[in-house]
C-alpha positions as CSV (number, residue, x, y, z in Angstrom):
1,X,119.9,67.1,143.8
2,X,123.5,66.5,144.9
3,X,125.2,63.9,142.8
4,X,128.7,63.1,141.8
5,X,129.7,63.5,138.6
6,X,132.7,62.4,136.0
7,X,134.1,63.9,133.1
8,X,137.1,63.4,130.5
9,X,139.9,66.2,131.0
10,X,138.7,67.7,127.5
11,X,135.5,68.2,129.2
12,X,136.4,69.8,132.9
13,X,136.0,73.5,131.5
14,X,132.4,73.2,130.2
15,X,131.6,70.5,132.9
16,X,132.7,73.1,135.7
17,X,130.1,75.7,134.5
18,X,127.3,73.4,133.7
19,X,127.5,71.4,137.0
20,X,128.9,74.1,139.0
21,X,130.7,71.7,142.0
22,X,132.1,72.7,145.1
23,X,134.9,70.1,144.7
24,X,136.9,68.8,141.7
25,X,139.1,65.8,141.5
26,X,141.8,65.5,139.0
27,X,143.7,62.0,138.5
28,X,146.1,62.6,135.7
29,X,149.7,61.4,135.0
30,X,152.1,63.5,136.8
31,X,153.2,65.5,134.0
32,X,149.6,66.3,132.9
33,X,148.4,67.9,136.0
34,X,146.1,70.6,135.7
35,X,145.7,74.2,136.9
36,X,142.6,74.7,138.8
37,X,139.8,75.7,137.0
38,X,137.9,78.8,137.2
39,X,135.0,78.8,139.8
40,X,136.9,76.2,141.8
41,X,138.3,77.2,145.3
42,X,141.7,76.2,145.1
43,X,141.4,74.5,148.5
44,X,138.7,72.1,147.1
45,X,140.9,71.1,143.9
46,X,142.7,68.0,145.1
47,X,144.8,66.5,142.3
48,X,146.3,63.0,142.1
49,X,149.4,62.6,140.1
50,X,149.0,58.9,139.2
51,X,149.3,56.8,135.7
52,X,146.2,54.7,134.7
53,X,148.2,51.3,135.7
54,X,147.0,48.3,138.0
55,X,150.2,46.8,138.7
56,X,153.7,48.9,139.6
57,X,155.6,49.8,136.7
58,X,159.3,51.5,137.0
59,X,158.3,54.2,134.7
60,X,155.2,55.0,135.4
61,X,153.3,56.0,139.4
62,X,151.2,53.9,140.2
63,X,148.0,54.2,142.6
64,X,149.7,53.5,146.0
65,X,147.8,53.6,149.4
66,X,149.0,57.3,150.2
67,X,147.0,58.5,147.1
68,X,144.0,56.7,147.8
69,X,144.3,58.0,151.3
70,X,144.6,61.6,150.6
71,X,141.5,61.0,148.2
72,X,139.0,59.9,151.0
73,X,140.3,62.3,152.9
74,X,139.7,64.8,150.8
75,X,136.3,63.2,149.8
76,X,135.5,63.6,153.0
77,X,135.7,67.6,153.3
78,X,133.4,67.3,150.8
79,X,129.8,68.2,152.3
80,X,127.5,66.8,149.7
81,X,125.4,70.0,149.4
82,X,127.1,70.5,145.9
83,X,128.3,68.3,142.8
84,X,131.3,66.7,143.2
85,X,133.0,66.6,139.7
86,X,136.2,64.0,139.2
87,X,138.1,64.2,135.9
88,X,141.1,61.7,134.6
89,X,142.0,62.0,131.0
90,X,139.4,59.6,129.5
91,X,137.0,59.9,132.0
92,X,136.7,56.0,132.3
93,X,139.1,54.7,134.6
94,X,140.9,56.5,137.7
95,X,138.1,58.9,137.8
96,X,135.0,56.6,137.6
97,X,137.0,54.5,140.2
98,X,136.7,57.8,142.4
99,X,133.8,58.1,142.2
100,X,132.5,55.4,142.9
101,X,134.8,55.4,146.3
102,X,132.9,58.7,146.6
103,X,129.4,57.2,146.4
104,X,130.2,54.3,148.5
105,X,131.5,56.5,151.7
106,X,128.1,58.4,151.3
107,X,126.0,55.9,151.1
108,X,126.9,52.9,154.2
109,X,124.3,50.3,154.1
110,X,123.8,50.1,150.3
111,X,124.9,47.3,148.4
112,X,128.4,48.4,146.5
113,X,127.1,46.0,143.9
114,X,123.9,48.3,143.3
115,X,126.1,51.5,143.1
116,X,128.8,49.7,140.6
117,X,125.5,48.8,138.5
118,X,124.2,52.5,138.9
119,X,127.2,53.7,137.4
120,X,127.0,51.0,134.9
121,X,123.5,52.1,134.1
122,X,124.9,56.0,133.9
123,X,127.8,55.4,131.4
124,X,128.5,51.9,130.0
125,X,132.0,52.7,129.1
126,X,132.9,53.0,133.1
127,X,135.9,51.0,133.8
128,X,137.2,51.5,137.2
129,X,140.5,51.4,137.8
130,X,140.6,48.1,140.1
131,X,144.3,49.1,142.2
132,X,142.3,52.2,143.3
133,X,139.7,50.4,144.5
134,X,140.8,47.8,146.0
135,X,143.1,50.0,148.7
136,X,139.9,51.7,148.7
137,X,138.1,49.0,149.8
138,X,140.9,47.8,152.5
139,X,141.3,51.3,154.0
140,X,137.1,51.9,154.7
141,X,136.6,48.2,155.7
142,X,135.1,47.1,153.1
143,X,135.9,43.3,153.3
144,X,136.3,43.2,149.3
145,X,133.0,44.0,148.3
146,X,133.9,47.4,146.7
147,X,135.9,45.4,144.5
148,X,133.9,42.3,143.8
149,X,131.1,44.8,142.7
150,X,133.7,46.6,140.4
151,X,134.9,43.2,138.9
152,X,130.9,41.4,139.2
153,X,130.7,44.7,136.4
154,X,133.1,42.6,133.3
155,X,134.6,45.4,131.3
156,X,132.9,48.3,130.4
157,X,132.0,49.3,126.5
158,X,135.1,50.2,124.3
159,X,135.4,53.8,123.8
160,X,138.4,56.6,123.0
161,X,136.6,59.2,125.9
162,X,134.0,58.9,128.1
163,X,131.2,61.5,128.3
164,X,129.8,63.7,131.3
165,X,127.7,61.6,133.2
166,X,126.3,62.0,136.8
167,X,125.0,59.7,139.1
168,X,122.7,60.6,142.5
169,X,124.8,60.6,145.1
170,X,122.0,59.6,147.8
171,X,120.9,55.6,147.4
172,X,117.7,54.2,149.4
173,X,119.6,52.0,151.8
């Protein structure tokens, strides 16, 4: 069953060969960019140089419109057919906050609350960066409800690194 999944950078290399996705999405600070893994198309590695921040910060990038832009764009080369896999370095904020952009373009006429809680459900330490998705939620029309759902969620459980979890990417509308 296709379903999007999300994993701490430590994890990408064992992720890659047990999942086996067609696409991969880093989000990692700028100087922490990765090469693209093996068994990865090159052309279907899209990485974000971006800091974990929610507000702009002189020395750090923060999550502008432009990123987010190039992410649904590239989110939407993705066919669905395969696993999507998106890293960050924790696996708990930038990457969770992709995916979750991923599962609501694929799935119009579901609640974003019921996805936010599905992810939830998935992996209690989720914690979405909220600047993504809120230029998320203004650039697909979303009238704020991608990031009411995110915020409806309160913070997610305290850990160092999330875990490989894996939600289905198809919801009964």
């Amino acid at each position: 069953m296709p379903a999007v999944y999300v994993c701490p950078l430590a994890q990408v290399p064992s992720a890659v060969v047990q999942v086996r996705p067609s696409h991969l999405i880093t989000l990692l600070d700028p100087k922490d960019i990765i090469a693209t893994p093996e068994g990865i198309e090159p052309d279907r590695h899209l990485k974000l140089g971006v800091n974990d921040i929610n507000e702009p910060h002189p020395d750090y990038v923060a999550p502008e419109g432009h990123h987010v832009e190039r992410l649904i764009s590239f989110i939407k080369t993705w066919e669905g057919s395969d696993p999507l896999l998106v890293h960050c370095w924790a696996g708990i904020s930038r990457s969770t906050a992709s995916a979750f952009i991923a599962l609501c373009m694929n799935n119009e006429g579901v609640s974003e609350l019921e996805i936010a809680r599905s992810m939830r459900s998935a992996a209690p330490h989720i914690h979405p960066n909220r600047r993504i998705v809120a230029y998320a939620d203004t650039l697909l029309g979303r009238d704020g409800r991608m990031i009411a759902a995110i915020e409806a969620l309160g913070p997610g459980r305290i850990v160092y690194e999330g875990v490989l979890f894996g939600v289905p990417l198809r919801f009964e509308a």
